[in-house]
Kinemage of the C-alpha trace (Angstrom):
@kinemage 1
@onewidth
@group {chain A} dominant
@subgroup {mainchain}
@vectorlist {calphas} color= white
{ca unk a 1} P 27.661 -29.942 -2.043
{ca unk a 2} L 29.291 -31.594 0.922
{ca unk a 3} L 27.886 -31.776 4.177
{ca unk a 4} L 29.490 -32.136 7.429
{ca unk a 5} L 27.029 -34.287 9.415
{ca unk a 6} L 24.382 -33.486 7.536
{ca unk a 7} L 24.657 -29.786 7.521
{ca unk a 8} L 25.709 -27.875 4.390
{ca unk a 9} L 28.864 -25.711 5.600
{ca unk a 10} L 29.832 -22.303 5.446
{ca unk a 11} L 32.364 -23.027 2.827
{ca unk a 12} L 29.271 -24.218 0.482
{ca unk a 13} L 27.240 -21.176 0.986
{ca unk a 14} L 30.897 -19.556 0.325
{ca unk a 15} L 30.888 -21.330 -3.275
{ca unk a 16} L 27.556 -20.741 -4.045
{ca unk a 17} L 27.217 -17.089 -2.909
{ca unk a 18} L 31.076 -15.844 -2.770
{ca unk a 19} L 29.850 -11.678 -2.651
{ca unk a 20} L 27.345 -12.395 -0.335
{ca unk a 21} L 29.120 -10.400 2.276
{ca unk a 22} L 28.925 -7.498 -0.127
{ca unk a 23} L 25.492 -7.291 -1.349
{ca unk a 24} L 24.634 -4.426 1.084
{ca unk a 25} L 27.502 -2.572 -0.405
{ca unk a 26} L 25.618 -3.082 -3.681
{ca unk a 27} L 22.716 -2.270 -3.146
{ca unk a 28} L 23.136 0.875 -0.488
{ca unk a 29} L 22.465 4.364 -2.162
{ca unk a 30} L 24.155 5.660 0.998
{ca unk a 31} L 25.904 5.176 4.049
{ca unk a 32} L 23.066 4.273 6.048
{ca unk a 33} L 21.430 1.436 4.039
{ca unk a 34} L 24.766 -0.852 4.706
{ca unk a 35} L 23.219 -1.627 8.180
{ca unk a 36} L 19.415 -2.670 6.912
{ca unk a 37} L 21.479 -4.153 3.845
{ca unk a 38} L 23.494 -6.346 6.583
{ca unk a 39} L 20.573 -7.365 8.335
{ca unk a 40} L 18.232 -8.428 4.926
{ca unk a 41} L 21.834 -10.866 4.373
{ca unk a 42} L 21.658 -11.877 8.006
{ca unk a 43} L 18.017 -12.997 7.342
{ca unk a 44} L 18.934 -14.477 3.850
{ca unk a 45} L 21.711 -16.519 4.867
{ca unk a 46} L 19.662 -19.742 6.737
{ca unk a 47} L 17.312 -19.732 3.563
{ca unk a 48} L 20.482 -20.096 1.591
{ca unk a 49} L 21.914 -22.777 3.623
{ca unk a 50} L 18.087 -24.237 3.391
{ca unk a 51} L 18.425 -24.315 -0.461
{ca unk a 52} L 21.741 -25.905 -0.597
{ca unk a 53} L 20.419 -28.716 1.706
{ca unk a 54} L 17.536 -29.765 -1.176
{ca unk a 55} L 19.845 -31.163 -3.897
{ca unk a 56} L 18.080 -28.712 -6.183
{ca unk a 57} L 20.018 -28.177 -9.529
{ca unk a 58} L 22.647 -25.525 -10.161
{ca unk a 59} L 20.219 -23.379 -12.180
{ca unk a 60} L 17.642 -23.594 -9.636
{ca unk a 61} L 20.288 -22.362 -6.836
{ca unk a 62} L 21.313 -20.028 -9.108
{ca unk a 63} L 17.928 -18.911 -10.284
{ca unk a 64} L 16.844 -18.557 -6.153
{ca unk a 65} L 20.336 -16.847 -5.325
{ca unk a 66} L 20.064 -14.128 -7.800
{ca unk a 67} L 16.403 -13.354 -7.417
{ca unk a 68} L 16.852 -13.007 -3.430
{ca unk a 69} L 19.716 -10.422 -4.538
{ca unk a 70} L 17.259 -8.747 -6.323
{ca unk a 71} L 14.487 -8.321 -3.714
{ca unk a 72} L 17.277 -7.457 -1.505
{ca unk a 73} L 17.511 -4.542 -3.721
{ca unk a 74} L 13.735 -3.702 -4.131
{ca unk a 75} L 13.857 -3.491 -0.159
{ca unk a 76} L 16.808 -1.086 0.032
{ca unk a 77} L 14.500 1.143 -2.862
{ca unk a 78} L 11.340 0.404 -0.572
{ca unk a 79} L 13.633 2.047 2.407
{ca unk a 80} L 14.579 5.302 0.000
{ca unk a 81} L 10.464 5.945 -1.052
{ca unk a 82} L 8.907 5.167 2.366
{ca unk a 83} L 11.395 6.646 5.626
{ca unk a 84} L 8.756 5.678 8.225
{ca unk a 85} L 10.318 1.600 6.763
{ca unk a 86} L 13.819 2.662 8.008
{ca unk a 87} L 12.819 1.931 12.048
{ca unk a 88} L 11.636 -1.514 11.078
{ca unk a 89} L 13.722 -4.702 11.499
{ca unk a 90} L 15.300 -6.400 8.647
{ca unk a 91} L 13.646 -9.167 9.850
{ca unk a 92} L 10.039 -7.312 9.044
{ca unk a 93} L 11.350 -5.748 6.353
{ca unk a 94} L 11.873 -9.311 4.250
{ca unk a 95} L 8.548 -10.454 5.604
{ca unk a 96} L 6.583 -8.113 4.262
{ca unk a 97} L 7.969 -7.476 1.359
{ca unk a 98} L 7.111 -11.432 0.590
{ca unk a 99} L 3.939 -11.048 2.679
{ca unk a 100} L 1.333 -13.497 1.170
{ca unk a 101} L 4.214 -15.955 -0.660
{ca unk a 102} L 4.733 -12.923 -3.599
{ca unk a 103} L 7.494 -10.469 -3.477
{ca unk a 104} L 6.917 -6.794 -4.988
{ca unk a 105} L 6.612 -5.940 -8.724
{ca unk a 106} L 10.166 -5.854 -9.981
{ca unk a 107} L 11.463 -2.242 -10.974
{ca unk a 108} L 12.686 -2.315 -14.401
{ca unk a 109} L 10.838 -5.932 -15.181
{ca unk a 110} L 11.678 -6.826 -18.298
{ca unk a 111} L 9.354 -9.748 -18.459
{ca unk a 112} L 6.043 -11.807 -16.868
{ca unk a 113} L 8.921 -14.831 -16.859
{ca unk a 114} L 11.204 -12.251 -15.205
{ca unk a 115} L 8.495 -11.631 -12.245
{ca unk a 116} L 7.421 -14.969 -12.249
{ca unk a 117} L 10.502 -16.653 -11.310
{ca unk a 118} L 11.308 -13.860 -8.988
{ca unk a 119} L 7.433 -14.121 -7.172
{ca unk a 120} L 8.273 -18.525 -7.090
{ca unk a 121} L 11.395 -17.762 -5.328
{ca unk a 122} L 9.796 -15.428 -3.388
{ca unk a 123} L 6.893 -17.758 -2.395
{ca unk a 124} L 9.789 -20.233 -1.117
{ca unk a 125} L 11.664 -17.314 0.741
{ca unk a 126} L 8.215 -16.661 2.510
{ca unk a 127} L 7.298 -20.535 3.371
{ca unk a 128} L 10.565 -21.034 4.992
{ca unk a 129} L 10.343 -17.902 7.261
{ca unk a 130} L 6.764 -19.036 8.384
{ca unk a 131} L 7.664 -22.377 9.461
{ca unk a 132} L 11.111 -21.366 11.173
């Protein structure tokens, strides 16, 4: 990845995450989930960045990437089964779904690796937003 003065640019988290602006379009059920959907990116997007700046492996980016899409997801669900979740900020909504360095049981797991590697990234996701 390059870095411009030590910071990884917006055209790297471009590369590595080119629909990242339309994950919220994804995951939304309807109209109104594009705005918590927005704000869940808003609060992935420095993690991202935080990722790229560690030199980890493509897999490992890629592994990280894809499971944060999917919790992503399991919030927007979480929004549809509990309303009283829909005044909360996106901010609150990401932190407690990873409350405790775990995310939520996966729906449609189809393995313990599966909900492993999601809970690992998960753990990461959490330790970064309690030291920022």
């Amino acid at each position: 990845m390059n870095k411009v003065d030590g910071i990884i640019s917006e055209a790297n988290l471009a590369a590595y995450c080119p629909n990242l602006s339309k994950w919220p379009t994804i995951w939304h059920y309807e109209d109104r989930d594009l705005i918590p959907g927005e704000g869940i990116v808003a609060v992935f997007k420095p993690f991202l960045l935080h990722l790229l700046s560690q030199g980890l492996t493509r897999k490992t980016l890629n592994m990280h990437r894809d499971n944060l899409w999917l919790l992503g997801g399991e919030i927007i669900r979480d929004l549809h089964q509990e309303l009283r979740l829909r005044r909360r900020p996106a901010y609150e909504l990401v932190t407690s779904a990873v409350d405790g360095g775990e995310g939520p049981l996966l729906y449609g797991c189809t393995s313990e690796q599966e909900q492993r590697s999601f809970d690992s990234t998960c753990k990461k996701l959490y330790k970064f937003l309690s030291t920022s």
